[in-house]
N, C-alpha and C positions, 0 to 999 in steps of 0.2 A: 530599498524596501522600508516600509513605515517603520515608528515607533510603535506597538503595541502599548495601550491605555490599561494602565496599570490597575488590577483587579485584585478583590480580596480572595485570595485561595491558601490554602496549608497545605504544602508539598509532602504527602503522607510517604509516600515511596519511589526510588528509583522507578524510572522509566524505561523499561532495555527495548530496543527497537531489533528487531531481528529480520537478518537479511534474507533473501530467498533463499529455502532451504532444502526445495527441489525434492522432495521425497523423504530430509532426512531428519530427525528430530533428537538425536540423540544427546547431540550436544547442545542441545539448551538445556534439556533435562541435567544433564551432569552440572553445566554452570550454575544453573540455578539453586541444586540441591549443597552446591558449595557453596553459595551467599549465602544461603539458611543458616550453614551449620555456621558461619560469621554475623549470623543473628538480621541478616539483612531479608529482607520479601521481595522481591522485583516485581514490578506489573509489566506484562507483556503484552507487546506491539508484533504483530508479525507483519511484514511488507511486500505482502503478493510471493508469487508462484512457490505456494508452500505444496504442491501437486500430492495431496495427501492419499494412501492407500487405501486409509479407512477416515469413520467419522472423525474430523479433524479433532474434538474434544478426549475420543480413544487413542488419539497418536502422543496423547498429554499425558496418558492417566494419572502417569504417578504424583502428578504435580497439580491435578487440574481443579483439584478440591483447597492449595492452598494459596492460590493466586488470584488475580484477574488477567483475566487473556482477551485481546482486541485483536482484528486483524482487517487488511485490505487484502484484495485478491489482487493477482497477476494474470498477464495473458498467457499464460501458461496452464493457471488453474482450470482453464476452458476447453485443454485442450483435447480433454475425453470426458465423457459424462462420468465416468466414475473420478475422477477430480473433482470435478463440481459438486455433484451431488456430495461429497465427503463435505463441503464446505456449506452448501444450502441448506442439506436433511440435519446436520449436526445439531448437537444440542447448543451451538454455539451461534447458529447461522445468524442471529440475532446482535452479533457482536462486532457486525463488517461495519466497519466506520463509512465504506464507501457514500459520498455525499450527506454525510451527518457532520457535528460536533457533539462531542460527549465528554465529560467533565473524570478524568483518568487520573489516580492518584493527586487530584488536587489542583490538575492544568487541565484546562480547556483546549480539546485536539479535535481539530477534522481531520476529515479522512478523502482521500481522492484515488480509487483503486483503479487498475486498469491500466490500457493504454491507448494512443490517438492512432487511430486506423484511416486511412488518405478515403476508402471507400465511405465512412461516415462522417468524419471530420479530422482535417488536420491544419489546427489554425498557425497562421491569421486567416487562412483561408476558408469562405463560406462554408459553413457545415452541408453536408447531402440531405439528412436527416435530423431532425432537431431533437429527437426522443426515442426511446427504442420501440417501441410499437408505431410509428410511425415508418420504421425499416423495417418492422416486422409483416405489417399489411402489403408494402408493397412488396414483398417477398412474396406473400402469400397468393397475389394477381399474378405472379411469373412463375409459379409454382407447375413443373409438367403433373400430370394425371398420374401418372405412378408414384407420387410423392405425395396425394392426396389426403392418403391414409397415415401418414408420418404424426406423433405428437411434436417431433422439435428435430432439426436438420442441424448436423453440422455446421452452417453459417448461422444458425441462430444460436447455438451454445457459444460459438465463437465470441458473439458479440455480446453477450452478456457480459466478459470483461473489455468492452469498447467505452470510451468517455466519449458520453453524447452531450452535449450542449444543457440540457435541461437542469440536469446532475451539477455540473459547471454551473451554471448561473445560476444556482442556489443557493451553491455556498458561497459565491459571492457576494449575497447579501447577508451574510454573516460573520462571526469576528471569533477570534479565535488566538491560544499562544501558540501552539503547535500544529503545523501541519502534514501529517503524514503522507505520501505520494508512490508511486509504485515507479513514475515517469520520475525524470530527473528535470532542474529548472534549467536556464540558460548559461547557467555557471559552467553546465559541462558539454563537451563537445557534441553529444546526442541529446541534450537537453531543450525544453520550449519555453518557449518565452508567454506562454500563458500561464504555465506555472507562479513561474516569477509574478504576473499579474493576480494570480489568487492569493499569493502571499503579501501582494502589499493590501488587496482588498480588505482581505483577512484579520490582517494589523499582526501578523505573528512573529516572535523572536525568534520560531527551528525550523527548518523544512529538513524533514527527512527522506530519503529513498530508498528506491531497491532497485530491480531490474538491471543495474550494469555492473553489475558482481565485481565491484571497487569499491574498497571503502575510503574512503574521502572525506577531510575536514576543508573547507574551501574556504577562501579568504572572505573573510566579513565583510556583510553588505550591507552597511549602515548597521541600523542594530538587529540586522538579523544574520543569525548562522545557519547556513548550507549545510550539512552532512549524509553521505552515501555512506551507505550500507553494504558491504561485498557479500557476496556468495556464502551463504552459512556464517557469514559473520554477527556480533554481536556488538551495537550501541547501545551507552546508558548515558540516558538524562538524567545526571543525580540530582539529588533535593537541591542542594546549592546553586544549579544550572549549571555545572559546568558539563561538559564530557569527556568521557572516558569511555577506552576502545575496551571491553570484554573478551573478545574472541576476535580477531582478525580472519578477512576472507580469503576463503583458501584460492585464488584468483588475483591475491594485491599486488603480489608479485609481477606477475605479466598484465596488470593494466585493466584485467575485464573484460569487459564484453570487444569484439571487432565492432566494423560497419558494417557487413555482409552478415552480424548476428543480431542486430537491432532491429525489431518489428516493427515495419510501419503499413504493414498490409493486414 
C-alpha cells in the first residue's frame, strides 16, 4: 500500500475505533468516562453493526454532549427497521462516514460501511447493479401486486448496508489517512482485495475494521497498518500514531467470526 502525502494536521485527540457492538454500549460508556477522569477526551469511530435499540445518539447519552462520535453501519444494522431507523432518524444520522471523508480529531478518515453482497456486487467480479436505486427500480418491475402498497421491503432495507459500486468509486478518487471499513481487506482470511485497492488509492497509513469480531494487529504493509477490531472491543489511534488495544474482543480468544458466519449474501 502507498505512502500517504504528508499533510498539515494537529492531532487534537485519540481516535478509539469501536468494534461491533451488537446491542451493547455499556462498555464504552465506562472506558470512556475512565479516560476523562485521566484527563484524556477520545473521538469515537464505531465500525458497523452497532444494532441499536433506540436513537443511536440516546444509547450515548451520558457521553454524547462531551465527545465526537462517527460511525459506519454494518449488515447487521439492516437487519430490522427498527435498527436502521435508530441510525437514520438519529440526531447523529449525519455522522455515517459511509462514502465520505471527514477530517476527525485532526486526521483525515473515510469511511466505507457495509458489506459486498454476490447479488449486487462481489468484486473483482462485475457488479449486477452499479448504484442502489438502480436495484431499487428493477425491484420495483418484479414487484407482485400485493407488495404494491409496501413503502420499503425487506430486500430494500437490506441493502441499504450493501457497497454498491458508485459509493466505491468515489472514494476512490479521494485521499485520505485513515480508512475506516466494516469488510476486512486481503490481509485476512474473509477479507477483499478491493479493499486493499481503496486503501492504496486512498494514500492511507490505518485501515481499520469490524465485522469479524477479532481483534488483530497485522503485519505491516509497506507504510500502512491493517487493524481488526473484535467484537465490543476497543482500538485507539493515539496522537503519536501508535496503537493501543483499550478493550479486547470478547471473541479473540476463539478466533471470531467462522466461514458459515460470514455474509456474503
Amino acid at each position: 500500500m502507498s505512502k500517504h502525502k504528508k499533510q498539515q494536521h494537529v492531532i487534537t485527540h485519540p481516535l478509539w475505533l469501536c468494534g461491533d457492538t451488537h446491542g451493547c454500549f455499556d462498555h464504552v460508556v465506562e472506558h470512556f468516562l475512565n479516560a476523562r477522569r485521566d484527563g484524556v477526551t477520545p473521538h469515537l469511530v464505531f465500525l458497523g453493526d452497532m444494532e441499536c435499540a433506540q436513537a443511536f445518539d440516546l444509547e450515548l447519552q451520558e457521553i454524547r454532549e462531551i465527545t465526537d462520535v462517527w460511525f459506519i453501519h454494518g449488515n447487521h444494522d439492516t437487519d430490522t427497521s427498527q435498527a436502521w431507523n435508530a441510525l437514520a432518524s438519529s440526531a447523529w444520522a449525519d455522522k455515517n462516514l459511509h462514502g465520505y471523508v471527514k477530517e476527525i480529531s485532526g486526521r483525515s478518515v473515510a469511511g466505507l460501511g457495509g458489506v459486498f453482497r454476490s447479488s449486487i456486487w462481489a468484486p473483482p467480479a462485475p457488479p449486477v447493479f452499479a448504484f442502489y436505486q438502480a436495484f431499487r427500480r428493477d425491484l420495483l418491475t418484479r414487484r407482485p401486486p400485493k407488495d404494491w402498497g409496501l413503502k420499503e421491503t425487506k430486500k430494500e432495507r437490506q441493502h441499504f448496508s450493501t457497497i454498491f459500486p458508485d459509493v466505491y468509486s468515489r472514494l476512490m478518487t479521494c485521499r485520505a489517512q485513515v480508512l475506516v471499513t466494516h469488510e476486512a481487506p486481503s490481509c485476512h482470511a474473509y477479507g477483499w482485495q478491493a479493499i486493499d485497492n481503496l486503501a492504496v488509492s486512498l494514500g492511507v497509513s490505518y485501515v481499520l475494521h469490524g465485522h469479524l469480531h477479532e481483534t488483530r494487529i497485522y503485519p505491516r504493509q509497506g507504510t500502512c497498518q491493517v487493524v481488526g477490531v473484535g467484537y465490543r472491543g476497543i482500538v485507539s489511534l493515539e496522537t503519536d500514531d501508535s496503537i493501543s488495544v483499550i478493550r479486547a474482543g470478547d471473541y479473540d480468544a476463539t478466533g471470531g467470526l467462522n466461514e458459515q458466519e460470514v455474509e456474503s449474501e
